[in-house]
C-alpha positions in Angstrom: 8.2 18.0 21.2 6.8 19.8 24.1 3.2 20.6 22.7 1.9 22.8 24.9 4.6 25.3 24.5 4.2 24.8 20.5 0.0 25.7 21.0 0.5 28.5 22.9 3.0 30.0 20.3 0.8 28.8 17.9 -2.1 30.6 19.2 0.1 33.6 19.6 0.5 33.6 15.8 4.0 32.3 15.8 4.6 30.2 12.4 7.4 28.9 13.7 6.0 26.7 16.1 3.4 26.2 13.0 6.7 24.4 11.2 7.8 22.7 14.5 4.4 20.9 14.3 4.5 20.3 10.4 8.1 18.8 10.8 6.7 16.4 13.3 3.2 15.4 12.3 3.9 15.6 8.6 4.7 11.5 8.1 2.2 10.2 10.6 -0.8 12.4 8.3 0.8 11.5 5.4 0.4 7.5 6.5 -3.3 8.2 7.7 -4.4 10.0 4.6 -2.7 7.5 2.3 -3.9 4.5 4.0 -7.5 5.9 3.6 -7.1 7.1 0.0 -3.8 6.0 -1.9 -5.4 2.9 -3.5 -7.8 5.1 -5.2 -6.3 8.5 -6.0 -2.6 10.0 -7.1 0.1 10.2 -3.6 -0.2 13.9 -4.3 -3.3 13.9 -3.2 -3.0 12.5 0.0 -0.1 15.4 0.2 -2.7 17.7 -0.6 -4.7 16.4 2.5 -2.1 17.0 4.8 -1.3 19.9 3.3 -5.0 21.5 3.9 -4.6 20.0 7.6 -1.9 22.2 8.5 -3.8 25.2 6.9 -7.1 24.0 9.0 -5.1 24.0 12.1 -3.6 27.8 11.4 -7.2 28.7 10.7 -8.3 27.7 14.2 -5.5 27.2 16.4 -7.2 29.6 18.9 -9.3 26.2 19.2 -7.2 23.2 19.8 -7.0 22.1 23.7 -3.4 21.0 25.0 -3.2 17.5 24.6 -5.5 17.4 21.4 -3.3 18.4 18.9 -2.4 14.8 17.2 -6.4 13.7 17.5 -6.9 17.1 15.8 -5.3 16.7 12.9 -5.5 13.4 12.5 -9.7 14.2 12.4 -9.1 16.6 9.8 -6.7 14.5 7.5 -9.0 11.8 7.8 -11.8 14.4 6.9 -9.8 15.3 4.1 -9.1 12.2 2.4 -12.3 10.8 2.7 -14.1 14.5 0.9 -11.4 13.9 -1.6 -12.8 10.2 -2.1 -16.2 11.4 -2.2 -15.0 14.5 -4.4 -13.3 12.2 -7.4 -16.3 9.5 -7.1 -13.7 6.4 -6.9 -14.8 3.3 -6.8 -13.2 2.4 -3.4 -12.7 -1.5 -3.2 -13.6 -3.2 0.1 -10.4 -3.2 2.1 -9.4 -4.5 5.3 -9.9 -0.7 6.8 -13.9 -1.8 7.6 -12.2 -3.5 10.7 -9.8 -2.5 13.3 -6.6 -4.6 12.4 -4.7 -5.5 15.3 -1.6 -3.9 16.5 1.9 -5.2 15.1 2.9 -8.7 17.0 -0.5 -9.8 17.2 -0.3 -12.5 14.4 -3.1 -14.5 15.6 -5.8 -11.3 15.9 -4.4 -10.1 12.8 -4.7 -13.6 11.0 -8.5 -13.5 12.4 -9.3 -10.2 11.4 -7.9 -10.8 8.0 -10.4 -13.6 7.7 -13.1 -11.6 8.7 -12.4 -8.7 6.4 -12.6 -11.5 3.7 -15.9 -12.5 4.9 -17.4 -9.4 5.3 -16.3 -8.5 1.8 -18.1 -11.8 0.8 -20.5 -10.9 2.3 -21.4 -7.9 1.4 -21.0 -9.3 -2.0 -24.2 -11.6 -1.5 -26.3 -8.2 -0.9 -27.8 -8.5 -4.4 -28.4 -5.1 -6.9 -28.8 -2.4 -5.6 -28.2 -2.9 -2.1 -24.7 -4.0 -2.8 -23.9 -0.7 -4.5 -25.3 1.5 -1.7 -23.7 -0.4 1.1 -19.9 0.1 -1.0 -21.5 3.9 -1.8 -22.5 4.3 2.1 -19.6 2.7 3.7 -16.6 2.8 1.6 -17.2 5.8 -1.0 -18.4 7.6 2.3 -21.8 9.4 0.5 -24.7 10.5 2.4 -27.8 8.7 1.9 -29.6 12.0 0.0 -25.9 11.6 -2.2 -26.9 7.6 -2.8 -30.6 8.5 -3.8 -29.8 10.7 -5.8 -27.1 8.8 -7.6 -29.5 5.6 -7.9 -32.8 7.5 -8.2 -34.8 6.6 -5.4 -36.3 7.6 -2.3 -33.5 8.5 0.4 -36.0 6.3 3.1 -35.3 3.6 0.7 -31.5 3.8 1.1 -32.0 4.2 4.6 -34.1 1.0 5.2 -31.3 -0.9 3.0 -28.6 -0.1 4.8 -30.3 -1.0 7.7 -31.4 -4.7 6.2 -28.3 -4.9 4.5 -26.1 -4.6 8.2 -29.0 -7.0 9.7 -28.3 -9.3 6.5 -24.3 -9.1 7.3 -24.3 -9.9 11.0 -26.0 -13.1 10.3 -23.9 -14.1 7.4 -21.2 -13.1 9.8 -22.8 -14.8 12.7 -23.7 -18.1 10.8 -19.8 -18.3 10.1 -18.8 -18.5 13.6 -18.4 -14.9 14.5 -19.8 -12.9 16.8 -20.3 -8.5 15.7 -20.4 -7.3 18.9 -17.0 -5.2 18.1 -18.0 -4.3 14.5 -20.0 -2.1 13.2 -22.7 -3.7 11.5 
């Protein structure tokens, strides 16, 4: 796929570059919005993601750089899922997605990071009511701290300040384990 070629047709208002680029990108944003939201919600909605990706990038293709295309949509499917997460207020579990997993072949940073992931979910476990809820509601529902305080009736400094104790409170649970969070981000 020669991408500069299929921008500046793009840009030129040709939709057949547009399908060119749908053909191609289509499984890799499908993968990136399911992986963010198909524990949670119907596969048609990580379709629908996609699907309002492509439409994004035919709304402002007079704005993508060459060489920015895949970044580009892969912002906005990310974008997507995540509003649709926030949209259907799921419960999102604490997955494995709060770290950077290792690429594939890399058993022994994978086995670590899997670990981790399990100790950060304990972790974040040991928070105590209500700073437990607004950590998950922060972090893994993706709501805004005015969303949170709303939601939980109190003052959005409030939320603020947990969050703040609450990654303090997980880097030395983290930290008294054996790990060090200089490459997280609590």
């Amino acid at each position: 796929m020669n991408e500069r070629r299929l921008l500046s047709q793009l840009q030129s208002g040709d939709t057949g570059a547009l399908s060119e680029i749908i053909a191609f990108y289509t499984p890799y944003l499908y993968t990136v919005a399911f992986n963010i939201m198909g524990h949670a919600l119907p596969r048609e909605d990580a379709e629908e993601a996609v699907s309002d990706t492509f439409v994004a990038l035919w709304l402002n293709r007079d704005m993508i750089a060459p060489g920015k295309l895949k970044a580009y949509l892969a912002a906005v499917v990310r974008n997507k899922a995540k509003s649709a997460l926030r949209a259907a207020h799921v419960a999102e579990p604490l997955e494995d997605d709060m770290l950077n997993l290792a690429a594939p072949g890399d058993m022994e940073r994978s086995a670590l990071l899997f670990e981790l992931s399990d100790l950060a979910r304990e972790a974040v476990d040991t928070l105590g009511q209500p700073d437990t809820e607004i950590f998950k509601r922060h972090y893994f529902l993706y709501q805004k701290t005015e969303e949170i305080a709303a939601a939980l009736d109190i003052p959005g400094a409030t939320v603020r300040t947990r969050l703040a104790r609450g990654r303090a409170r997980l880097r030395a649970y983290l930290t008294e384990r054996g790990y060090t969070c200089e490459d997280t981000d609590f």
